[in-house]
C-alpha positions in Angstrom: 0.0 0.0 0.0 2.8 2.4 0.9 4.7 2.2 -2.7 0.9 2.5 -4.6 0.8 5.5 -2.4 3.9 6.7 -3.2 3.6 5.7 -7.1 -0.1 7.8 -7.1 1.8 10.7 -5.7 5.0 10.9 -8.2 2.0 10.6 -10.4 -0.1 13.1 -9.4 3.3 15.3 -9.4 4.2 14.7 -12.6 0.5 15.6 -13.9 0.7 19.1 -12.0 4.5 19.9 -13.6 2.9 19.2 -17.2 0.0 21.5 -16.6 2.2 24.2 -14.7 3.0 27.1 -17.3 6.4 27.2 -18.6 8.8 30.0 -16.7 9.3 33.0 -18.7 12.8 34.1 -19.4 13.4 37.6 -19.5 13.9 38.6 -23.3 17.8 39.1 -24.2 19.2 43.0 -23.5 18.9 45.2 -26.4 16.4 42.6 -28.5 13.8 44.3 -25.9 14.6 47.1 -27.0 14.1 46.3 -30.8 11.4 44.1 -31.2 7.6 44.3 -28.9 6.2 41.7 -27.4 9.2 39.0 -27.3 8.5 35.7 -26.2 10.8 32.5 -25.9 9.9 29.5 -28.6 12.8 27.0 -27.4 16.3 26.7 -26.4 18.8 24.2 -27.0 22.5 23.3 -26.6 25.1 23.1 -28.9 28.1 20.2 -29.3 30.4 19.4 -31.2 32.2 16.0 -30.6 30.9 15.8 -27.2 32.0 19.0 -25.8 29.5 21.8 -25.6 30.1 24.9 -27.5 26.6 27.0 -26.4 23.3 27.2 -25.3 21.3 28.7 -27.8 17.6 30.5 -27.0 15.0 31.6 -29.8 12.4 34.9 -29.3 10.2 36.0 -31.6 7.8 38.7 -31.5 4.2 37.5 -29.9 5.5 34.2 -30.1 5.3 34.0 -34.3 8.1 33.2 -36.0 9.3 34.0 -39.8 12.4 33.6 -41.3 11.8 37.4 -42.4 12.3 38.5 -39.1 11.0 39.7 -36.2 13.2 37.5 -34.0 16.3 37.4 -31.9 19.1 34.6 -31.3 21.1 34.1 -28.5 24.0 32.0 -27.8 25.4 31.5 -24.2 28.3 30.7 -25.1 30.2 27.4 -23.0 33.8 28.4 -23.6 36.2 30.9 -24.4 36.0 32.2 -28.7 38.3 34.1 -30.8 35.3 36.7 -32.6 37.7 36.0 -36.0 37.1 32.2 -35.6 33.4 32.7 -34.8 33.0 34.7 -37.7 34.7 32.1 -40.1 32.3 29.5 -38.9 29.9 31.2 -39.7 31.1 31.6 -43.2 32.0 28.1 -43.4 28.3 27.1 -42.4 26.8 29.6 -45.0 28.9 28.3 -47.6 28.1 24.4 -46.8 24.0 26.0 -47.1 25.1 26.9 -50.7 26.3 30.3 -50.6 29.1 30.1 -53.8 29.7 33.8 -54.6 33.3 33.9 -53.1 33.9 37.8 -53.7 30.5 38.3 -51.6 31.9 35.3 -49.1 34.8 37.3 -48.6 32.9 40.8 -47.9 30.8 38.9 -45.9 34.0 37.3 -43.8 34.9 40.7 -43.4 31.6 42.0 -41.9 31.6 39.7 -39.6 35.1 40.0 -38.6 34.2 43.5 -37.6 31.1 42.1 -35.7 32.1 39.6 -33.4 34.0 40.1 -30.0 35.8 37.5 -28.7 34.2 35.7 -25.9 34.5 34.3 -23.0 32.9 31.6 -21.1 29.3 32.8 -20.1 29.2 35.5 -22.4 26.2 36.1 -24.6 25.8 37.3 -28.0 23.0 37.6 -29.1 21.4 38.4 -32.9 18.1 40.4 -33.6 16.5 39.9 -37.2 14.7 43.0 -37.7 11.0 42.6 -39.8 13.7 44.9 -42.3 16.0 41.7 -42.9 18.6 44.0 -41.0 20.4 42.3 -38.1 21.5 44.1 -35.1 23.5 42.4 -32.6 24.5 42.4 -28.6 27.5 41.2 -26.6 26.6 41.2 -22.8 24.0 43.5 -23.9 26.6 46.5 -25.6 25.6 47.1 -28.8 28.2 46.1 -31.7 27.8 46.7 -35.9 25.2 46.1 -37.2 24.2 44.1 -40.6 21.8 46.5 -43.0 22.7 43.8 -46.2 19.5 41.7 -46.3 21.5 39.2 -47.9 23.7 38.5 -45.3 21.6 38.5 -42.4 19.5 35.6 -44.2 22.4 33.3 -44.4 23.8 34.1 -40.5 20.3 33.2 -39.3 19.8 30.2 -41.8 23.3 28.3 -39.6 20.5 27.5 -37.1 17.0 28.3 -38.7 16.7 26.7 -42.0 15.5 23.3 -42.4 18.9 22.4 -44.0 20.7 23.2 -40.6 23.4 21.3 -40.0 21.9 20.5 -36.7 18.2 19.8 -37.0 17.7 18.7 -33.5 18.9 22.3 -32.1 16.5 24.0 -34.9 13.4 22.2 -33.8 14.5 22.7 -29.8 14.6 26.1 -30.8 11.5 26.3 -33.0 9.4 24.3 -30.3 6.7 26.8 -29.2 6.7 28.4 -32.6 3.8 29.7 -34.5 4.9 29.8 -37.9 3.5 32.7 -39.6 5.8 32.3 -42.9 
């Protein structure tokens, strides 16, 4: 009798967690500050041969997401980054998504160089996709460059958002309270 007690309890406990609304992260400094209304669709963590590179978190303006904006990114990031290697895996991941111009590649590699700080363990960066197709972006909430080419800012946000991701699993963590509007 005591474990079928015991059993209906962890039961009844598990039933109230399920029907308990999720806890509301506070929206990423300076997204807030761009974009109304942001609420968190999913979060996930990045690795890469076992060892964990990030924990990445998705917002999106009242909770609907398009590729065409309207959203911000942010990556926790899990260990110490040089911003020039960040920025050339991100060209390495928009090339492998089909990207083949190489003279854009290379102004593009050069953008992004400007753009990213190197990081530290802890650190956040994170990447708002104005409804524009502009990008602005946030290190520990300080404002750095921002990306007015369209074209660009489709392909940085396509390394974790398209469906050709080179990691699904994070994409659809990420997208899991979404409402897709496009």
């Amino acid at each position: 009798m005591n474990a079928l007690r015991r059993r209906a309890i962890a039961m009844l406990c598990l039933m109230l967690g399920a029907l308990a609304a999720p806890v509301q992260a506070r929206p990423p400094a300076g997204a807030a500050d761009l974009l109304a209304d942001l609420r968190q669709l999913g979060s996930g963590e990045m690795r890469w041969f076992g060892l964990k590179l990030y924990d990445a978190t998705l917002w999106a303006e009242g909770g609907r997401f398009s590729l065409d904006g309207g959203f911000a990114l942010s990556l926790r990031y899990a260990r110490d980054f040089d911003g020039v290697r960040l920025a050339r895996a991100s060209i390495d991941e928009i090339r492998r998504l089909g990207e083949k111009d190489e003279a854009r590649i290379a102004r593009w590699l050069e953008v992004l160089s400007s753009i990213f700080p190197d990081v530290k363990a802890g650190e956040v960066i994170t990447g708002v996709k104005l409804p524009d197709g502009s990008a602005r972006f946030f290190h520990q909430g300080r404002a750095l460059p921002a990306i007015e080419d369209r074209a660009l800012s489709d392909a940085f946000f396509a390394i974790w958002l398209d469906p050709r991701t080179r990691e699904p699993d994070l994409r659809a963590r990420l997208l899991a309270d979404a409402a897709q509007s496009k």
